[in-house]
C-alpha positions as CSV (number, residue, x, y, z in Angstrom):
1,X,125.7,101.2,105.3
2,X,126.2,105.0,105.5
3,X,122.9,106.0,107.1
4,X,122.2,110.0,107.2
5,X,120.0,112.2,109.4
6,X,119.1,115.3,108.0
7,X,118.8,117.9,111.2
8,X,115.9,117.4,113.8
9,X,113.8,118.5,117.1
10,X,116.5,119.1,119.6
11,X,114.6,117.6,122.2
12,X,114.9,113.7,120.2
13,X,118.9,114.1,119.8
14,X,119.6,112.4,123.3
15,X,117.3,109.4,122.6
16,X,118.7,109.1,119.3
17,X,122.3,108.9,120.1
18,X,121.2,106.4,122.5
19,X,118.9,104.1,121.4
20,X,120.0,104.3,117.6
21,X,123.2,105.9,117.1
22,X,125.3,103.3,119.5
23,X,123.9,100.1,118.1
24,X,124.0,101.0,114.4
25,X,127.6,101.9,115.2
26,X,128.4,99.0,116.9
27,X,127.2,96.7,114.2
28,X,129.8,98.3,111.9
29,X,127.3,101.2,110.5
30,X,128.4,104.8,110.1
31,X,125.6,107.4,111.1
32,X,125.8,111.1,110.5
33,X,124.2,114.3,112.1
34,X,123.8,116.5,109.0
35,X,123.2,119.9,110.3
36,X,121.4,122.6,108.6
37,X,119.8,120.6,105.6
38,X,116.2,121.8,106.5
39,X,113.5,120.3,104.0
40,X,112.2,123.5,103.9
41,X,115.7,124.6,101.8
42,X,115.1,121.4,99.5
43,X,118.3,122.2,98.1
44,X,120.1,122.2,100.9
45,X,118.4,118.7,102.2
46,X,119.2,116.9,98.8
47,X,122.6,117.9,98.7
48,X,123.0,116.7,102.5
49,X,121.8,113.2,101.5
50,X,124.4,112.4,98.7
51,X,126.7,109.9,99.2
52,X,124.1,108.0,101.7
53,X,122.9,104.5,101.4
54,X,120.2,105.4,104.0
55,X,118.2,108.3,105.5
56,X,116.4,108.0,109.2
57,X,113.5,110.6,109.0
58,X,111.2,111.7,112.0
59,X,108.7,113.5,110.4
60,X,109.1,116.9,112.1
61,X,110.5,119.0,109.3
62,X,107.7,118.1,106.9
63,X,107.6,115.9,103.9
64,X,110.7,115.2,102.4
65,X,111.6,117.7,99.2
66,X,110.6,116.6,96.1
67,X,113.4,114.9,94.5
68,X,115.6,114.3,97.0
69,X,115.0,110.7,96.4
70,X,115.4,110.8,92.6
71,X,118.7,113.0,92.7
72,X,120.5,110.8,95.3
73,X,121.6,107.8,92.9
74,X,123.1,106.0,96.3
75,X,120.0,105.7,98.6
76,X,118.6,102.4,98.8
77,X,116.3,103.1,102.0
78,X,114.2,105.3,103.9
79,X,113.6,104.7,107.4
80,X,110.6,106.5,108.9
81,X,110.2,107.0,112.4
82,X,106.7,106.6,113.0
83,X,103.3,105.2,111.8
84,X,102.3,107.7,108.8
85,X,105.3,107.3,106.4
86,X,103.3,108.0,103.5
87,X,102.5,111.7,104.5
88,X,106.3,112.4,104.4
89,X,107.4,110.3,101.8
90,X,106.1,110.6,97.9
91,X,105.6,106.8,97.3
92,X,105.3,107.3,93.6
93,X,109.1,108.9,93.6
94,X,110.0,106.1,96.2
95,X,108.9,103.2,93.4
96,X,110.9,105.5,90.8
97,X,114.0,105.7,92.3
98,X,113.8,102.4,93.6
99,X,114.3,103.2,97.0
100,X,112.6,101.2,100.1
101,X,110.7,102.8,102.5
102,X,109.9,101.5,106.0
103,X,108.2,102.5,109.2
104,X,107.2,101.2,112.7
105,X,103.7,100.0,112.2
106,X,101.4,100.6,116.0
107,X,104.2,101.6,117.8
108,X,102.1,104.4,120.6
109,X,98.5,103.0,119.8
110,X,98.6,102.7,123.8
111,X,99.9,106.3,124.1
112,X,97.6,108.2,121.9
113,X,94.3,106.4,123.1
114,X,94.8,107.4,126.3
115,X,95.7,111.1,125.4
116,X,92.7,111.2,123.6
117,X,90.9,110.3,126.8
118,X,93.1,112.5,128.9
119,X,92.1,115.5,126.7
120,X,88.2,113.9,126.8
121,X,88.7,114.5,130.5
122,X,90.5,117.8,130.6
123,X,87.6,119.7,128.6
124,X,84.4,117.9,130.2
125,X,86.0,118.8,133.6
126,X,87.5,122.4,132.9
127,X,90.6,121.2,134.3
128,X,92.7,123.7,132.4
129,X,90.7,126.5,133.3
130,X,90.2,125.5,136.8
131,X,94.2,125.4,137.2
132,X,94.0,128.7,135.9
133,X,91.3,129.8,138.4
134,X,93.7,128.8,141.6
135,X,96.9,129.8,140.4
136,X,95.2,133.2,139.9
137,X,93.9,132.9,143.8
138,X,90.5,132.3,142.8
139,X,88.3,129.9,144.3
140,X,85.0,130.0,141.7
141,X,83.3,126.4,141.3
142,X,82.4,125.6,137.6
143,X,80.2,123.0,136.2
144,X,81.5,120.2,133.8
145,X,80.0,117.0,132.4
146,X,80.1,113.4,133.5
147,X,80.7,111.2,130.6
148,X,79.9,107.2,132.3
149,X,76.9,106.2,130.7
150,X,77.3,108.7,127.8
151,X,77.9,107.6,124.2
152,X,81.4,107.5,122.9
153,X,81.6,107.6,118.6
154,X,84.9,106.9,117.5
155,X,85.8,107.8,114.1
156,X,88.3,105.1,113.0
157,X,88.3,101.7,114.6
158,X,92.5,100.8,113.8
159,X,94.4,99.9,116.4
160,X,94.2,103.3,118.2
161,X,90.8,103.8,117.5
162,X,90.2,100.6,118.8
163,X,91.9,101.0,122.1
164,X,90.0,104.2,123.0
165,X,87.1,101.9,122.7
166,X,88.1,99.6,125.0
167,X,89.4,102.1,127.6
168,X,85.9,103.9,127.4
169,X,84.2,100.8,128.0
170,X,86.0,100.7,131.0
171,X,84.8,104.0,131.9
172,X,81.4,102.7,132.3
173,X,80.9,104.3,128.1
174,X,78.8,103.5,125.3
175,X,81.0,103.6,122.6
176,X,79.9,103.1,118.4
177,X,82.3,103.6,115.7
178,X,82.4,104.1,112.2
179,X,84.8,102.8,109.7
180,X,85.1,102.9,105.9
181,X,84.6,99.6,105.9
182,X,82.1,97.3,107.3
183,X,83.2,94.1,109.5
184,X,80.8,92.3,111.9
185,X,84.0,90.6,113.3
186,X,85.5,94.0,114.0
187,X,82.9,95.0,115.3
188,X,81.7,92.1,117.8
189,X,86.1,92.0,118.7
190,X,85.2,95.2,120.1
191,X,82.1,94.8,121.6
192,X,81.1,98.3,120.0
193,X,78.1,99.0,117.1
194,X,79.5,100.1,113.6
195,X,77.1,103.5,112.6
196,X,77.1,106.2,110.1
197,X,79.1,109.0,110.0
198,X,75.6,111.6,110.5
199,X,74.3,109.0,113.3
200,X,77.5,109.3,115.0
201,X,77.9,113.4,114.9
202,X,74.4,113.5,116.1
203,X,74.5,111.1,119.0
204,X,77.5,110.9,120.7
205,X,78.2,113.2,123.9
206,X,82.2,112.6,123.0
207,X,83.6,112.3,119.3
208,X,87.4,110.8,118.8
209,X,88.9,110.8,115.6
210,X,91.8,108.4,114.8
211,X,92.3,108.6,110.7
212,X,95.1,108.5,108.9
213,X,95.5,111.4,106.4
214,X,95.2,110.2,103.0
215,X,93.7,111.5,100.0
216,X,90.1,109.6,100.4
217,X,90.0,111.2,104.3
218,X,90.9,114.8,103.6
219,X,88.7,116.9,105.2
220,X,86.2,114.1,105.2
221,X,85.4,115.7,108.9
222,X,83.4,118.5,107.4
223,X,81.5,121.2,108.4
224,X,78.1,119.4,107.7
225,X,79.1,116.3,109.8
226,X,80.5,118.7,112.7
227,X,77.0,121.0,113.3
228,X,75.0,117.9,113.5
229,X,77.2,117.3,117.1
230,X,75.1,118.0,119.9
231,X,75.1,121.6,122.0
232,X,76.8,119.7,125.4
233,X,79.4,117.6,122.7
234,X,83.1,117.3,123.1
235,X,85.3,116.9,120.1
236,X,89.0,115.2,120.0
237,X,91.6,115.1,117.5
238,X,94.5,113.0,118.3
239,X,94.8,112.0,114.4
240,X,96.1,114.8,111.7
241,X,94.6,117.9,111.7
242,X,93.5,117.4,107.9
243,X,91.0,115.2,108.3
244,X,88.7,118.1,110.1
245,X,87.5,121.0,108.4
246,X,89.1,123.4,111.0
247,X,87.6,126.4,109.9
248,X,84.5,125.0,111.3
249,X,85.5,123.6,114.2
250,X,87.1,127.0,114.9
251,X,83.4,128.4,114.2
252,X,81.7,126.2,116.6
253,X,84.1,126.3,119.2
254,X,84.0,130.3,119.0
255,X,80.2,130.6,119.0
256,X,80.0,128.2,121.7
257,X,78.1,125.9,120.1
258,X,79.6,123.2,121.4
259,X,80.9,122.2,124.9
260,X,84.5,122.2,124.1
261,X,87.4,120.2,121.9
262,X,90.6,118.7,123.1
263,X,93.1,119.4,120.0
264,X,97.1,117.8,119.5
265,X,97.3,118.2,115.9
266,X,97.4,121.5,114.0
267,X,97.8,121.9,110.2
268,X,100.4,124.1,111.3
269,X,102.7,122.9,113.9
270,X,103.3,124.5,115.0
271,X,100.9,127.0,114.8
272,X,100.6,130.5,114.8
273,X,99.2,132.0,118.1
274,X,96.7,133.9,115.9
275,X,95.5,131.1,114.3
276,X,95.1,128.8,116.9
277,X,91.3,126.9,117.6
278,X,88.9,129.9,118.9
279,X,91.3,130.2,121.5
280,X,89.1,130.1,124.4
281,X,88.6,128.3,127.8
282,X,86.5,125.5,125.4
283,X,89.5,124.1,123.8
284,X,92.3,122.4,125.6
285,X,95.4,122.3,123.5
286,X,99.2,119.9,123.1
287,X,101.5,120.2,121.3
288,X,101.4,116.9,119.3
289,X,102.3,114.8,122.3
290,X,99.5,111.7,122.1
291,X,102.8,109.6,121.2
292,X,105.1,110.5,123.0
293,X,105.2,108.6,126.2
294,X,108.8,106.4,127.9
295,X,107.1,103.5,126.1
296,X,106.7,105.0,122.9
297,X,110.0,106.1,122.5
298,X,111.3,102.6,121.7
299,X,109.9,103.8,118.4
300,X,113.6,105.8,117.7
301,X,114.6,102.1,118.4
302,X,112.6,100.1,116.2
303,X,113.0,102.4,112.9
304,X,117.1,101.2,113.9
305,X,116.2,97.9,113.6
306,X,114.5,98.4,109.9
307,X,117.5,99.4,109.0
308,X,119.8,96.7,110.7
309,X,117.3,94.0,108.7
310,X,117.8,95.7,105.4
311,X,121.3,95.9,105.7
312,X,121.4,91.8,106.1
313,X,119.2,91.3,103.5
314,X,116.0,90.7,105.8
315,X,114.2,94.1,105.3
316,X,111.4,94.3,107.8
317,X,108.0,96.6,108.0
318,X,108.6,97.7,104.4
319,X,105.9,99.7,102.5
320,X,107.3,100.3,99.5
């Protein structure tokens, strides 16, 4: 196969060489760097992909154009790097130009859960702002919060979600959930209780969201749900920034209304420095790192290997 990478984040070029490149070239594969085909020129991008059976996508440029998959008769497959294929890929144009799309289904779940409770951490403890105190030569004590035998709601029980459940029960945590849908099994597998979305904004000293972005949980964080948290709350978004009505958040965070957030996802990303969550010693911000871990980098690896099994006629992790 003729397999086609359309530009990406300088910092992945190593790993991909690497861990993709070599292998799909030693089992008889060509692979090309295209350079300059942004997705945000869409013309560009669509004339970089003809001639291509495949096309190995990250994610970091943005959804792909819209018809680049309908004006590229030769591409049979799409190989998404990732988890969240369907926020970069138009399914309905995928099915239409007959084109398979794959991705690497809960390949960082690890990774982001305990990002999520690194950034729990970093805002109950001030640790950011502390840092900033003795690098300054300060020495000024602050308060923060001690979170064992505080309640944990996690909004989204998959197998992230799930695993920051887990790791806060370790942490001596009570943690409940909510999910769209109900599942006593799920729910005794965890060991957690299964609430409402209100019950879980009003009760919970730390709230985690791990959603996938999908039409049915845009902004389904809203500004109602996020003034029922508590004054002394912390708020954490490891998932997509779209799921959280952020013009809120941003309105809580700035009145100080509640304790803090810990933020890795940004509509924007990324985002401009004026636009960035109240901006203040209450918010601890990354930039979109929850995945990316040693481990998780066998991800660059695995979306390889979708396209190894395609090409002998045992496609693997397909979604379209």
């Amino acid at each position: 196969m003729r397999i086609v990478c359309i530009d990406t984040e300088a910092q992945y070029r190593e790993i991909i060489e690497r861990d993709v490149v070599t292998p799909l070239r030693a089992a008889g594969h060509e692979f090309a760097w295209i350079e300059g085909g942004r997705f945000d020129r869409p013309e560009e991008a669509i004339a970089a992909a003809q001639g291509f059976e495949a096309l190995y996508i990250i994610g970091d440029q943005g959804p792909l154009p819209a018809g680049l998959l309908e004006q590229t008769p030769s591409l049979e497959l799409v190989s998404f790097v990732g988890t969240g294929a369907r926020r970069f890929v138009d399914m309905a144009e995928a099915e239409r130009a007959g084109v398979t799309v794959t991705n690497v289904p809960d390949f960082a779940s690890q990774s982001v859960a305990e990002h999520a409770i690194a950034l729990m951490f970093a805002v109950a403890r001030r640790v950011v702002e502390g840092d900033g105190i003795v690098r300054s030569g300060g020495w000024a004590k602050h308060q923060g919060l001690k979170l064992a035998g505080s309640r944990i709601g996690v909004v989204g029980a998959g197998a992230i979600g799930g695993r920051v459940i887990r790791l806060a029960k370790g942490l001596g945590m009570e943690p409940v959930y909510w999910s769209r849908t109900v599942d006593p099994d799920r729910s005794a597998a965890l060991g957690a209780e299964q609430v409402s979305l209100e019950e879980l904004f009003e009760t919970s000293r730390v709230v985690s969201v791990h959603l996938t972005h999908s039409p049915e949980t845009d902004r389904l964080v809203s500004r109602g749900l996020l003034e029922r948290m508590r004054d002394d709350a912390i708020f954490v978004n490891t998932a997509r920034a779209e799921v959280v009505d952020g013009r809120a958040l941003d309105d809580l965070l700035a009145a100080g209304r509640i304790f803090g957030a810990g933020i890795d996802v940004f509509t924007e990303e990324p985002p401009a420095t004026d636009g960035l969550p109240a901006i203040a010693s209450n918010a601890v911000l990354t930039p979109h790192i929850g995945f990316h871990t040693d481990e998780a980098d066998d991800v660059f690896r695995l979306a390889a290997e979708n396209i190894l099994a395609f090409a002998s006629g045992e496609p693997t992790n397909v979604i379209r």
